[in-house]
MOPAC internal coordinates of N, CA, C and O (Angstrom, degrees):
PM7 1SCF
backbone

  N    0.0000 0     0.00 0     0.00 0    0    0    0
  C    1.4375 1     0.00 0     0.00 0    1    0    0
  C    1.5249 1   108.82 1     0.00 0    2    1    0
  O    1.2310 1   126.25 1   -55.50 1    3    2    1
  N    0.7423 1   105.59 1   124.50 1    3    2    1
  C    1.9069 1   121.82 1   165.77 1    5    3    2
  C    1.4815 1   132.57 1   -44.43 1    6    5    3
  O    1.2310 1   122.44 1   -86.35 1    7    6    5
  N    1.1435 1   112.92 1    93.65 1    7    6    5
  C    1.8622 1    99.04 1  -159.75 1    9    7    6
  C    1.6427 1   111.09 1   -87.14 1   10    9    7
  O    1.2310 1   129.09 1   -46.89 1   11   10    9
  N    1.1926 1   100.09 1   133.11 1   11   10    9
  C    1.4462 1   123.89 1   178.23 1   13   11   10
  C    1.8514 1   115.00 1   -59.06 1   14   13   11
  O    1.2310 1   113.72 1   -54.06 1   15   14   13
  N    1.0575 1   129.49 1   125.94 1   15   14   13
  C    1.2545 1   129.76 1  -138.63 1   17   15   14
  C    1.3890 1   103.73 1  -142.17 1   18   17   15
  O    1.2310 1   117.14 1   132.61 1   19   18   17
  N    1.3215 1   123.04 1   -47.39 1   19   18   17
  C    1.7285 1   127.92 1  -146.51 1   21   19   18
  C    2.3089 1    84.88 1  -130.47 1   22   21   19
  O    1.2310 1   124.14 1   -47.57 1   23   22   21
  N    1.3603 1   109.66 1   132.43 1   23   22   21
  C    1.6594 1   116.27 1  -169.58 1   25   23   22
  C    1.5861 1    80.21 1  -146.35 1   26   25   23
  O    1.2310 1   118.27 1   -70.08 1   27   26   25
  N    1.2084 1   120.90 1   109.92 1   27   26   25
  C    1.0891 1   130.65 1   157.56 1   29   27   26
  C    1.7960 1   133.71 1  -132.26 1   30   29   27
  O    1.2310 1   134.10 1  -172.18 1   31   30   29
  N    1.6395 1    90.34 1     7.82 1   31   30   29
  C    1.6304 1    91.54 1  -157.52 1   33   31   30
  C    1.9625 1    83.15 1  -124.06 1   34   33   31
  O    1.2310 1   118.93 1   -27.94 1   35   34   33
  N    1.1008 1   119.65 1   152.06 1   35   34   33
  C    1.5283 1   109.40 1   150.34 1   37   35   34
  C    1.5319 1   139.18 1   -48.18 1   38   37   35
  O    1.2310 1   122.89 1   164.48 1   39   38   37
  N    1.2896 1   112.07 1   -15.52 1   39   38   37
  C    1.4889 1   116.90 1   155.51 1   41   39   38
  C    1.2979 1   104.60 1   -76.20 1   42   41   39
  O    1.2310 1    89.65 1   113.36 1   43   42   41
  N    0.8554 1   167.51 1   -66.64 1   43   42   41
  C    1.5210 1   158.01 1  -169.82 1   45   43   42
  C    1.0961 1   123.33 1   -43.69 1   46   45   43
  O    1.2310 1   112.39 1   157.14 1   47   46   45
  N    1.5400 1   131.96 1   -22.86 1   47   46   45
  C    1.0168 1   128.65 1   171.34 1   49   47   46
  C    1.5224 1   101.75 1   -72.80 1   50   49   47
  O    1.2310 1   119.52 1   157.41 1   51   50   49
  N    1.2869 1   118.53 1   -22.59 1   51   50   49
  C    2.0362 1   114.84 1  -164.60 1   53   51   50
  C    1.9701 1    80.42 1   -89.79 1   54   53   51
  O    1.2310 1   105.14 1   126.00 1   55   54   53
  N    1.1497 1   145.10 1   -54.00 1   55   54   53
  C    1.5299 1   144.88 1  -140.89 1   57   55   54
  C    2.2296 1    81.07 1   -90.37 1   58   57   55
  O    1.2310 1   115.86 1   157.70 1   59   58   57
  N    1.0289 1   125.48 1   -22.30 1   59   58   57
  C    1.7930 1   123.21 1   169.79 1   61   59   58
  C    1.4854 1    90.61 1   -68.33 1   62   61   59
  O    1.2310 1   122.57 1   116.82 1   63   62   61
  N    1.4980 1   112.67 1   -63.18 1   63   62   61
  C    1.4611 1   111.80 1  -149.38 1   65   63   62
  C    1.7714 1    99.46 1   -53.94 1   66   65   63
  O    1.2310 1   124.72 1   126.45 1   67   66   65
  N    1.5506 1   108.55 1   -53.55 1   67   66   65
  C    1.4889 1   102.44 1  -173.61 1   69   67   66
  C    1.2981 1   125.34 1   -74.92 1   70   69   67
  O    1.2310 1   124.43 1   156.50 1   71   70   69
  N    1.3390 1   109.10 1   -23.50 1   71   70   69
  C    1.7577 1   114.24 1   154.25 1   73   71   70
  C    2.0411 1   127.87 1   -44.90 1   74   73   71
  O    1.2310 1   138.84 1   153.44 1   75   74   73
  N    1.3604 1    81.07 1   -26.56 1   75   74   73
  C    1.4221 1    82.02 1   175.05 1   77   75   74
  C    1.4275 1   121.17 1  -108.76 1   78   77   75
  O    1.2310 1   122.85 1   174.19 1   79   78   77
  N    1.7103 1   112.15 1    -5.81 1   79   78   77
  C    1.1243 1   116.21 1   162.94 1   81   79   78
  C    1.4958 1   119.80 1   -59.72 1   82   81   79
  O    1.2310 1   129.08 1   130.49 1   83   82   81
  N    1.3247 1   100.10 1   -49.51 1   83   82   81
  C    1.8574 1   107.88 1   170.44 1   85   83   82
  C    1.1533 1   123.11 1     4.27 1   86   85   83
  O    1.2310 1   106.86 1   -33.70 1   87   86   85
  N    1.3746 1   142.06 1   146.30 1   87   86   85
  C    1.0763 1   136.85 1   134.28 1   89   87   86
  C    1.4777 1   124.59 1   -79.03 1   90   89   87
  O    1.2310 1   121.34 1   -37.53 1   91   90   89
  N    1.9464 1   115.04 1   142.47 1   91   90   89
  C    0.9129 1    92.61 1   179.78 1   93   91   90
  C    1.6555 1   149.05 1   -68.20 1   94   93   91
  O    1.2310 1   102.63 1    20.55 1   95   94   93
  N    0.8827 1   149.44 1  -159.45 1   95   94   93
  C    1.6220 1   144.58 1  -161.52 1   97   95   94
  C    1.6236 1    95.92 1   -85.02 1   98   97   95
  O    1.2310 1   116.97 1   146.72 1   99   98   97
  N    0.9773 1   123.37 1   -33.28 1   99   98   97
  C    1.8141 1   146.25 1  -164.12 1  101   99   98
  C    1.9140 1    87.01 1   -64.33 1  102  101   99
  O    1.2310 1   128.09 1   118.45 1  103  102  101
  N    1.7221 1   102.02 1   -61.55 1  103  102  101
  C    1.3278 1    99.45 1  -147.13 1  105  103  102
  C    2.2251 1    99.74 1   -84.42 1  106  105  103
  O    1.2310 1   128.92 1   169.22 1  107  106  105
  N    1.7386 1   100.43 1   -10.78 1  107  106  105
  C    1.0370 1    86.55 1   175.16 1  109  107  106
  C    1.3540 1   130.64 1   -94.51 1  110  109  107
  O    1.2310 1   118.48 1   161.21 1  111  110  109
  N    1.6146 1   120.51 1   -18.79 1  111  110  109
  C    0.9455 1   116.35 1   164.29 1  113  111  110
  C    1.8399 1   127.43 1   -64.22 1  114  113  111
  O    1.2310 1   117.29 1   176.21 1  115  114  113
  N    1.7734 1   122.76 1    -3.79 1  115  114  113
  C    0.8929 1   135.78 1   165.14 1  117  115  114
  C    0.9627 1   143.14 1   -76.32 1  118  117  115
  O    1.2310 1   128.72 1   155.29 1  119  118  117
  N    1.7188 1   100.80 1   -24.71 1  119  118  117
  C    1.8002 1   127.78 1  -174.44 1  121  119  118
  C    2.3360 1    79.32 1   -97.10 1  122  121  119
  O    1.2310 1   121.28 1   127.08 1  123  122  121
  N    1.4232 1   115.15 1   -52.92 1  123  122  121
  C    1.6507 1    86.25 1   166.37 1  125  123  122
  C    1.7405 1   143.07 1   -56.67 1  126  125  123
  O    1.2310 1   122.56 1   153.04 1  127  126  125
  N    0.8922 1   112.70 1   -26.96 1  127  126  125
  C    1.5364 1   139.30 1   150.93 1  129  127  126
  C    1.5066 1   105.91 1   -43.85 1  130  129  127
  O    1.2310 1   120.81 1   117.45 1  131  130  129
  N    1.2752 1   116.05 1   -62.55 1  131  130  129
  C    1.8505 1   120.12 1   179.79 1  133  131  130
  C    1.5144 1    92.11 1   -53.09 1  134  133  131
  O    1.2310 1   123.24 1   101.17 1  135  134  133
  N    1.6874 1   111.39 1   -78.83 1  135  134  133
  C    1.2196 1   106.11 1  -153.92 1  137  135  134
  C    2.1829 1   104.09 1   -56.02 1  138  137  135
  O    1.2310 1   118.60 1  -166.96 1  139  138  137
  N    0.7859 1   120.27 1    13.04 1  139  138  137
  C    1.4876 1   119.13 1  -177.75 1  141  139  138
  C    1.4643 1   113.27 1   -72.38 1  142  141  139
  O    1.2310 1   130.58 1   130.89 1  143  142  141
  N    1.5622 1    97.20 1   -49.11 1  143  142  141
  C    1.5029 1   128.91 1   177.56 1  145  143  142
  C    1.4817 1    95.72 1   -46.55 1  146  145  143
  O    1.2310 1   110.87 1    93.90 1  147  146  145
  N    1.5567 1   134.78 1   -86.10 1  147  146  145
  C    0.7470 1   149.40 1   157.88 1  149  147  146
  C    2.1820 1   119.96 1     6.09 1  150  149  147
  O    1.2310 1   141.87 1   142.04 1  151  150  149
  N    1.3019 1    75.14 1   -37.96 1  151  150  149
  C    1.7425 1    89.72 1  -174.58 1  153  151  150
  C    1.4763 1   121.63 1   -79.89 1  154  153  151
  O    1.2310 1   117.61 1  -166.38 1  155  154  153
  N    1.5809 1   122.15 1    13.62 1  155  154  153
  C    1.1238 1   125.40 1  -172.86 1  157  155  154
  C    2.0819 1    91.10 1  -124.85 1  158  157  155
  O    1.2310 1   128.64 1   -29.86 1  159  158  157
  N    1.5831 1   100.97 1   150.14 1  159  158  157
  C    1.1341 1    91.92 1  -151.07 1  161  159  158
  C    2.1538 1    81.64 1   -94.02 1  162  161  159
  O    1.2310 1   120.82 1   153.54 1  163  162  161
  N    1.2676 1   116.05 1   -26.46 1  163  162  161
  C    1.4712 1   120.81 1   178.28 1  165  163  162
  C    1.6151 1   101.39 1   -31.63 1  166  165  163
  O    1.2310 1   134.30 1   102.92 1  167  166  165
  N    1.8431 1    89.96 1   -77.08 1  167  166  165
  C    1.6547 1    97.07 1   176.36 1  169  167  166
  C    1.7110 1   114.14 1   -13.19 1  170  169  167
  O    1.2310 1   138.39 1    92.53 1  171  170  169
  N    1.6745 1    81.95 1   -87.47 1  171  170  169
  C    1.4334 1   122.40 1   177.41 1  173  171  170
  C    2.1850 1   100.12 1    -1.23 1  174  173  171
  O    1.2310 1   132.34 1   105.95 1  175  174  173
  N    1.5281 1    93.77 1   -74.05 1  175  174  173
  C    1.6039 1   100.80 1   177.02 1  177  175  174
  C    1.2609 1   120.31 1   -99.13 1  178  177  175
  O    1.2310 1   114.35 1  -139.41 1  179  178  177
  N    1.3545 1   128.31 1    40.59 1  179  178  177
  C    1.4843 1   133.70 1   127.45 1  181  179  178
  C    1.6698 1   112.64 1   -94.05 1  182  181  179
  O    1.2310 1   103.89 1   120.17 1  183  182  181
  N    1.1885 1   147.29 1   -59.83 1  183  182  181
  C    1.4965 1   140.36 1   128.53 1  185  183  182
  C    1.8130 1   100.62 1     8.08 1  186  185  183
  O    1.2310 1   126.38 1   105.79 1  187  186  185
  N    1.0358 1   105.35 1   -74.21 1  187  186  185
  C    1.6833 1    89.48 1  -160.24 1  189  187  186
  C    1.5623 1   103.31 1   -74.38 1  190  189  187
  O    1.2310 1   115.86 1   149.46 1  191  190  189
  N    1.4592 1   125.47 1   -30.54 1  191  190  189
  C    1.5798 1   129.90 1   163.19 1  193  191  190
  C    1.6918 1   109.40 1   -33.41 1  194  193  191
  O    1.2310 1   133.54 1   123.89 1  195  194  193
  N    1.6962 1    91.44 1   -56.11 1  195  194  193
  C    1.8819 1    99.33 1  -165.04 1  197  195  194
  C    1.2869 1    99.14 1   -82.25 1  198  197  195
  O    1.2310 1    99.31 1   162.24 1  199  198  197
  N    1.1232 1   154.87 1   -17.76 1  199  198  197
  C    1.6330 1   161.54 1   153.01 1  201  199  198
  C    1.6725 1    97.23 1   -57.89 1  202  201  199
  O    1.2310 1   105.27 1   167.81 1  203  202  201
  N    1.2953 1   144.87 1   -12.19 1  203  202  201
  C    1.2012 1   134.29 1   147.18 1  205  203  202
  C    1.3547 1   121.44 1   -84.33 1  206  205  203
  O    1.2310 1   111.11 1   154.95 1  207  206  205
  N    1.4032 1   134.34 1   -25.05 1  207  206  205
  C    1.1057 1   147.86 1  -146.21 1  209  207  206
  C    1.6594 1   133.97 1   166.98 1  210  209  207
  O    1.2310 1   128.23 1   -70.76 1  211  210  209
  N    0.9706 1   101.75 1   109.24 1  211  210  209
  C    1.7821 1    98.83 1   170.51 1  213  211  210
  C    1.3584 1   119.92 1   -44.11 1  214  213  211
  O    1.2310 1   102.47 1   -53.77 1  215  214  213
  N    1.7233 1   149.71 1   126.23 1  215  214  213
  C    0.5167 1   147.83 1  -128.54 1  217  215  214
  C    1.7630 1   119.00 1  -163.71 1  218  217  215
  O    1.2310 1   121.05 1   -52.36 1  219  218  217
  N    1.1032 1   115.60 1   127.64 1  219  218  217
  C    1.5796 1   109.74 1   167.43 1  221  219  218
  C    1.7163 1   120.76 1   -76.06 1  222  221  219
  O    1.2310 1   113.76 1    -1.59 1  223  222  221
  N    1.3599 1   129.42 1   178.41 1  223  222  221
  C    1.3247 1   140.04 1  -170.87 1  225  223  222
  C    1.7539 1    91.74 1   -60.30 1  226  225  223
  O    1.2310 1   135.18 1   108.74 1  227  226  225
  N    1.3886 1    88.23 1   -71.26 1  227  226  225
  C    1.7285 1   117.02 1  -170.04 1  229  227  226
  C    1.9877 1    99.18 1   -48.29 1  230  229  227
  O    1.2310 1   133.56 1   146.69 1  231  230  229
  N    1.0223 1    91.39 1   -33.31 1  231  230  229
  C    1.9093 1    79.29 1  -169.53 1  233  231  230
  C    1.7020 1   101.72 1   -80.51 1  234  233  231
  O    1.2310 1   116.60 1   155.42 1  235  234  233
  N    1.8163 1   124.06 1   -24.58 1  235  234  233
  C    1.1507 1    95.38 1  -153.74 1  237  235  234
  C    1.9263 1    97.13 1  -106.25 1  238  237  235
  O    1.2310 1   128.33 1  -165.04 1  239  238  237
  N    1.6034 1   101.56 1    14.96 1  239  238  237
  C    1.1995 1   106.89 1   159.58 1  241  239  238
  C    1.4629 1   117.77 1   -83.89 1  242  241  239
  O    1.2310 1   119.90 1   158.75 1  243  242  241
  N    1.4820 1   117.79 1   -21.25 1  243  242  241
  C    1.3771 1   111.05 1  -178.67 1  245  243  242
  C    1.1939 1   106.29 1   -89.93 1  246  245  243
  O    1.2310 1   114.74 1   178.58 1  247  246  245
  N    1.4399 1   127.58 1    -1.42 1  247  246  245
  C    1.6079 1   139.34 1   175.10 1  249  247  246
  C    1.7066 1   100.62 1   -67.67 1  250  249  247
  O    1.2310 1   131.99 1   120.22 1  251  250  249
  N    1.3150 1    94.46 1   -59.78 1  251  250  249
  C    1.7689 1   118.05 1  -154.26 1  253  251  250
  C    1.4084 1    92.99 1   -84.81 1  254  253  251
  O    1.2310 1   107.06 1   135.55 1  255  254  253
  N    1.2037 1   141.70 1   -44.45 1  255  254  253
  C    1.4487 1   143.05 1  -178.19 1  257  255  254
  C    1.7758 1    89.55 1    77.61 1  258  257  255
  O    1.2310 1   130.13 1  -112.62 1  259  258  257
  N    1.2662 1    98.07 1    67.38 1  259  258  257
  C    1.5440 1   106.00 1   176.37 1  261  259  258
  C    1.3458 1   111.19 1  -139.80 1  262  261  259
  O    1.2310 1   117.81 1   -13.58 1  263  262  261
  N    1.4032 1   121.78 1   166.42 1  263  262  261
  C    1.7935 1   107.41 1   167.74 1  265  263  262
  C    1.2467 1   127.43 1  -108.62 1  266  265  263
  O    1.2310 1   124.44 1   -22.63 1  267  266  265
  N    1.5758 1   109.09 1   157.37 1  267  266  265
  C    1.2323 1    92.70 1   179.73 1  269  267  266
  C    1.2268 1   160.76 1   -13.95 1  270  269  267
  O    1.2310 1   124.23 1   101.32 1  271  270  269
  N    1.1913 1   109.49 1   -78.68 1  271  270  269
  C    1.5766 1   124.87 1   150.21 1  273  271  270
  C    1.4531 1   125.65 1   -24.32 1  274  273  271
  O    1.2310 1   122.34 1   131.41 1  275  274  273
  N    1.3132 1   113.13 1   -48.59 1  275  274  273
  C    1.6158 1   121.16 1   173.33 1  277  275  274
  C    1.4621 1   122.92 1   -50.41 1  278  277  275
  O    1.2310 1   136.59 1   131.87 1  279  278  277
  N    1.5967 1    85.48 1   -48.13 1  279  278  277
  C    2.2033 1   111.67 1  -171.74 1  281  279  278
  C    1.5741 1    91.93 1   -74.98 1  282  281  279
  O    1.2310 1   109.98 1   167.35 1  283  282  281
  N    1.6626 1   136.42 1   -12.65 1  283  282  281
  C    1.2885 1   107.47 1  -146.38 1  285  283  282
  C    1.6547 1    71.39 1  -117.74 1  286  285  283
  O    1.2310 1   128.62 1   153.53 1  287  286  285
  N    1.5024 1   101.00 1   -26.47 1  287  286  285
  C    1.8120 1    74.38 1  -169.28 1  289  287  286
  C    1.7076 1   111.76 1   -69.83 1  290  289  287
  O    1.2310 1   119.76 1   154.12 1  291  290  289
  N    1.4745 1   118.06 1   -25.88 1  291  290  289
  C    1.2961 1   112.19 1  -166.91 1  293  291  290
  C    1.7177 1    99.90 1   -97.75 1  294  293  291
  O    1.2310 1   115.66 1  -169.98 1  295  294  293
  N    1.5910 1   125.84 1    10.02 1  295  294  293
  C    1.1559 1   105.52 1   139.82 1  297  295  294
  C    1.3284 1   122.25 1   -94.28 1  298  297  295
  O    1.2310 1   122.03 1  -164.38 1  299  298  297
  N    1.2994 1   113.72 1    15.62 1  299  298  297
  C    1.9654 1   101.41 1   163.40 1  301  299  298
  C    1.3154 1    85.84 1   -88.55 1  302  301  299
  O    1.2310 1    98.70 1   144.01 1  303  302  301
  N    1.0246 1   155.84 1   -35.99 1  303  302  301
  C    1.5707 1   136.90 1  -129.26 1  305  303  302
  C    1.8337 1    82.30 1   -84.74 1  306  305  303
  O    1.2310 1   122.77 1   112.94 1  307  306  305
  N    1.6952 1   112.29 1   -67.06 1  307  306  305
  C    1.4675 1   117.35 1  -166.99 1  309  307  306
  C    1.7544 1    93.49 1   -59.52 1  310  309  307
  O    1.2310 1   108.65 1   118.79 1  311  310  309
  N    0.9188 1   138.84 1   -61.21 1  311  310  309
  C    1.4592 1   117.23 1  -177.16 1  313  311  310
  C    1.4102 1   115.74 1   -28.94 1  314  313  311
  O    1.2310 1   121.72 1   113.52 1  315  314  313
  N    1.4198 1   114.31 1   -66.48 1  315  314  313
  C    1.7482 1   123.18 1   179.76 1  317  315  314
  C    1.4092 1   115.98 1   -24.17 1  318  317  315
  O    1.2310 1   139.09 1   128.69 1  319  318  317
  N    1.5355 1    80.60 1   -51.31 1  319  318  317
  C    2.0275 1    82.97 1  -168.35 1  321  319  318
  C    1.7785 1   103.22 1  -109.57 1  322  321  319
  O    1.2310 1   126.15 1  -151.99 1  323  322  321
  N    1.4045 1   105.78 1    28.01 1  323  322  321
  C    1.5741 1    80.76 1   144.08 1  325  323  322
  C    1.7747 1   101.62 1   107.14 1  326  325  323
  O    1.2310 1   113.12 1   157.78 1  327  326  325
  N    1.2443 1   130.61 1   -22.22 1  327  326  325
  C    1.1369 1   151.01 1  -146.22 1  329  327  326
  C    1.8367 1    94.74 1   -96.25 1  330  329  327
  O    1.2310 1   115.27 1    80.29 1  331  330  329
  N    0.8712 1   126.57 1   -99.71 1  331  330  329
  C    1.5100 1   132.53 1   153.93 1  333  331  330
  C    1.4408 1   128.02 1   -43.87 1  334  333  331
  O    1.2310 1   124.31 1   -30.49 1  335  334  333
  N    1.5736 1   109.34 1   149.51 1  335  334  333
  C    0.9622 1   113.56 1  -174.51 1  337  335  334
  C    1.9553 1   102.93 1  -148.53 1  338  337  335
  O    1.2310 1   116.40 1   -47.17 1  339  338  337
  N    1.4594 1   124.44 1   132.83 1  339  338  337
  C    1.4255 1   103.03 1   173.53 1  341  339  338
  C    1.8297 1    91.06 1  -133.23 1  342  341  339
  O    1.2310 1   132.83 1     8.77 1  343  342  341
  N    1.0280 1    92.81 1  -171.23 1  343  342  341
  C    1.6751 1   136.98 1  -175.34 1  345  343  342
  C    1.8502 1   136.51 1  -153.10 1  346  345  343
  O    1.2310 1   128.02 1   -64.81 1  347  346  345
  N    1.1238 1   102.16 1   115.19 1  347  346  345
  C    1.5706 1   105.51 1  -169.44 1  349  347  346
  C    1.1709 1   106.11 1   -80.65 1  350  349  347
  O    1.2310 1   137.16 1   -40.11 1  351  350  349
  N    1.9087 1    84.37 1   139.89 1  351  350  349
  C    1.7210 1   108.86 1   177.53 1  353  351  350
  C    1.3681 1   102.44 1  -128.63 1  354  353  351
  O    1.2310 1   117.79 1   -72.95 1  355  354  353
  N    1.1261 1   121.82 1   107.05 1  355  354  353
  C    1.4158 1   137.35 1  -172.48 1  357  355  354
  C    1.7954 1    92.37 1    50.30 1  358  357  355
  O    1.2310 1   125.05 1    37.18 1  359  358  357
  N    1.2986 1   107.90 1  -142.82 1  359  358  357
  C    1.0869 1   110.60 1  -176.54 1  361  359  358
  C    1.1592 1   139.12 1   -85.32 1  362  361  359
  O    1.2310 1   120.56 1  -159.95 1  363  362  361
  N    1.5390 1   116.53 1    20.05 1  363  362  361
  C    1.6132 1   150.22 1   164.08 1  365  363  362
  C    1.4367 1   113.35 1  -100.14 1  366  365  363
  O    1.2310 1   126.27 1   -57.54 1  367  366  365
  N    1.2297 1   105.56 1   122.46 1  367  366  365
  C    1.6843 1   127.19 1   173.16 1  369  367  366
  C    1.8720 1    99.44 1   -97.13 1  370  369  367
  O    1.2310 1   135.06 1   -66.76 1  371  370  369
  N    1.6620 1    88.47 1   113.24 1  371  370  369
  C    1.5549 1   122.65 1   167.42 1  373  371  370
  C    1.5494 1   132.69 1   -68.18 1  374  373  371
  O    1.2310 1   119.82 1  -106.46 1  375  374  373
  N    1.0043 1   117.94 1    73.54 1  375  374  373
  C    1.5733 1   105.62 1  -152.41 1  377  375  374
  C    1.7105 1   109.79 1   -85.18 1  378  377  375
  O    1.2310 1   127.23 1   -27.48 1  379  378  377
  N    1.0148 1   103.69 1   152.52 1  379  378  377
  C    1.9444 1   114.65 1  -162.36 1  381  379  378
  C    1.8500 1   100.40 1  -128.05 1  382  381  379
  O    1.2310 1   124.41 1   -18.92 1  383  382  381
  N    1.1368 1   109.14 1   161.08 1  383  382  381
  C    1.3759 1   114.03 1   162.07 1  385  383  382
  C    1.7961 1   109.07 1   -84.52 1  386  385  383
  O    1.2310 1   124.06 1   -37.91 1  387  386  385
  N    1.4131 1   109.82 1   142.09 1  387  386  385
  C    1.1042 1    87.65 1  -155.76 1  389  387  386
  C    1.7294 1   116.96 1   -95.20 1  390  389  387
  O    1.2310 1   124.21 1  -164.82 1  391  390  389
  N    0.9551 1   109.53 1    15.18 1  391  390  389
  C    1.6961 1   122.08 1   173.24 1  393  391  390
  C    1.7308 1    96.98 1   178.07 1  394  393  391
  O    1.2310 1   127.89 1   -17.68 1  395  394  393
  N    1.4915 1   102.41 1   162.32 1  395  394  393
  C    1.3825 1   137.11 1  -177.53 1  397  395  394
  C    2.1530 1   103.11 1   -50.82 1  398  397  395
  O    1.2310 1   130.74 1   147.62 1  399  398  397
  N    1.2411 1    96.88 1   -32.38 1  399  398  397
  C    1.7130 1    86.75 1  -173.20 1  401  399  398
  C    1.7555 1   107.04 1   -92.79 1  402  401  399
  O    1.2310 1   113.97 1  -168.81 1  403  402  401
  N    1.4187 1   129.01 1    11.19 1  403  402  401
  C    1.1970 1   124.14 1   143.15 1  405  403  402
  C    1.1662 1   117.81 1   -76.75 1  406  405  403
  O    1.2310 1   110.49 1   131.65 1  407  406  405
  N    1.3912 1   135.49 1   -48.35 1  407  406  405
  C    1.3011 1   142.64 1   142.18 1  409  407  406
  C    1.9206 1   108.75 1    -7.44 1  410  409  407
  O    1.2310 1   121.09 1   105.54 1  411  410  409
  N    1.2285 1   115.52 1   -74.46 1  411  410  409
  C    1.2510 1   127.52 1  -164.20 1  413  411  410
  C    1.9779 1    95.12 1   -75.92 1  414  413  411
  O    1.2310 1   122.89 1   129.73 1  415  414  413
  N    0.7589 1   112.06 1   -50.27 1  415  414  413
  C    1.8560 1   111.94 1  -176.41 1  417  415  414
  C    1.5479 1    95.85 1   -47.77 1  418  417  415
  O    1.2310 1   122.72 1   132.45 1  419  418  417
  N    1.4709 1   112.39 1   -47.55 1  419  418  417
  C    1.3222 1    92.79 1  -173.45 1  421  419  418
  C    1.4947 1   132.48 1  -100.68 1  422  421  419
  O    1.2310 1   131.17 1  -172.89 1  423  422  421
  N    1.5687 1    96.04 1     7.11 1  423  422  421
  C    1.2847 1    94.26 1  -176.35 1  425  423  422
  C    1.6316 1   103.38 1  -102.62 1  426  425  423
  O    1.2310 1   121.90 1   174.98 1  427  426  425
  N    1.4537 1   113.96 1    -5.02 1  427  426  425
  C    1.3052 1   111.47 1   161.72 1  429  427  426
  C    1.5568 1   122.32 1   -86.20 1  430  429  427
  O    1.2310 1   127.43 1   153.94 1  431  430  429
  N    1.1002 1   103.30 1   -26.06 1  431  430  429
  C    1.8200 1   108.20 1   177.89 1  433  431  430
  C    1.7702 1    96.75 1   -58.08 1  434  433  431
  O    1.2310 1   122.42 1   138.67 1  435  434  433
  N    1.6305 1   112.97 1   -41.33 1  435  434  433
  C    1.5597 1    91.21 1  -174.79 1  437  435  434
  C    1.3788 1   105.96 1   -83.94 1  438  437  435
  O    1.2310 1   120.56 1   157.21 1  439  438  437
  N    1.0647 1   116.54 1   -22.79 1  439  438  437
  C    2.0936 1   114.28 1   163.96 1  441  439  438
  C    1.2302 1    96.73 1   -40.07 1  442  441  439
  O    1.2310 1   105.05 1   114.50 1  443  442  441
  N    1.1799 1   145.26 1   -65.50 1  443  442  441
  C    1.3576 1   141.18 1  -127.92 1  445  443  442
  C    1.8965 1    89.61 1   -98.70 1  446  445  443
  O    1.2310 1   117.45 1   130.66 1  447  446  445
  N    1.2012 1   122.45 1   -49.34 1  447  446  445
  C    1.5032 1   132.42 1   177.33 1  449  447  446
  C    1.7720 1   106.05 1   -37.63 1  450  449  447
  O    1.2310 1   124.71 1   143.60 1  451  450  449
  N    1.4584 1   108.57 1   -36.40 1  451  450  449
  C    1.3403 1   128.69 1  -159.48 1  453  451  450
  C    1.4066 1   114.02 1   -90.50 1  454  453  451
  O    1.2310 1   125.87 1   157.62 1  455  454  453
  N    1.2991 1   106.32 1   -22.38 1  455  454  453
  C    1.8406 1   112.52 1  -175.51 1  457  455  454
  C    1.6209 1   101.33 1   -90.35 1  458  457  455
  O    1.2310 1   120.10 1   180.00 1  459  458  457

């Protein structure tokens, strides 16, 4: 990005102010990385599965009519980055959304789908 250098006009003080609002390059290429996750449609409908319900491996393959292996690999992926979250019950792993702003990411992406 190109850094802004020369403020001589009264618009420049508003294009400084939001220049420095920015986040840095660190935190934006990370929030693109999140939304990356996001870009697979598998994910996509295990997220909206676990946004109905906490869930085992085995249950959210009989949701998805998918197999194992598929559901487990793309819940390591959303675990990794933050997306999922589970807890063991006997010898079944429960998987959860893993806080309130996956909840909200996706229930605004279909807000926005909807307008």
């Amino acid at each position: 990005m190109e850094e802004i250098t020369e403020y001589d006009e009264k618009d420049d003080k508003a294009v400084l102010e939001i220049s420095d609002k920015l986040p840095d390059e660190d935190a934006l290429f990370d929030l693109a990385e999140l939304f990356k996750i996001f870009g697979d449609s598998t994910r996509i409908k295990i997220l909206f599965v676990l946004l109905e319900s906490d869930l085992s491996v085995n249950d959210i393959t009989k949701v998805l009519h998918m197999t194992q292996s598929a559901i487990s690999h793309q819940l390591r992926i959303l675990k990794a980055n933050g997306l999922v979250k589970y807890k063991r019950d006997g010898k079944s792993l429960i998987y959860s959304l893993a806080d309130a702003h996956v909840h909200t990411i996706l229930s605004q992406g279909l807000d926005h789908l909807a307008d």
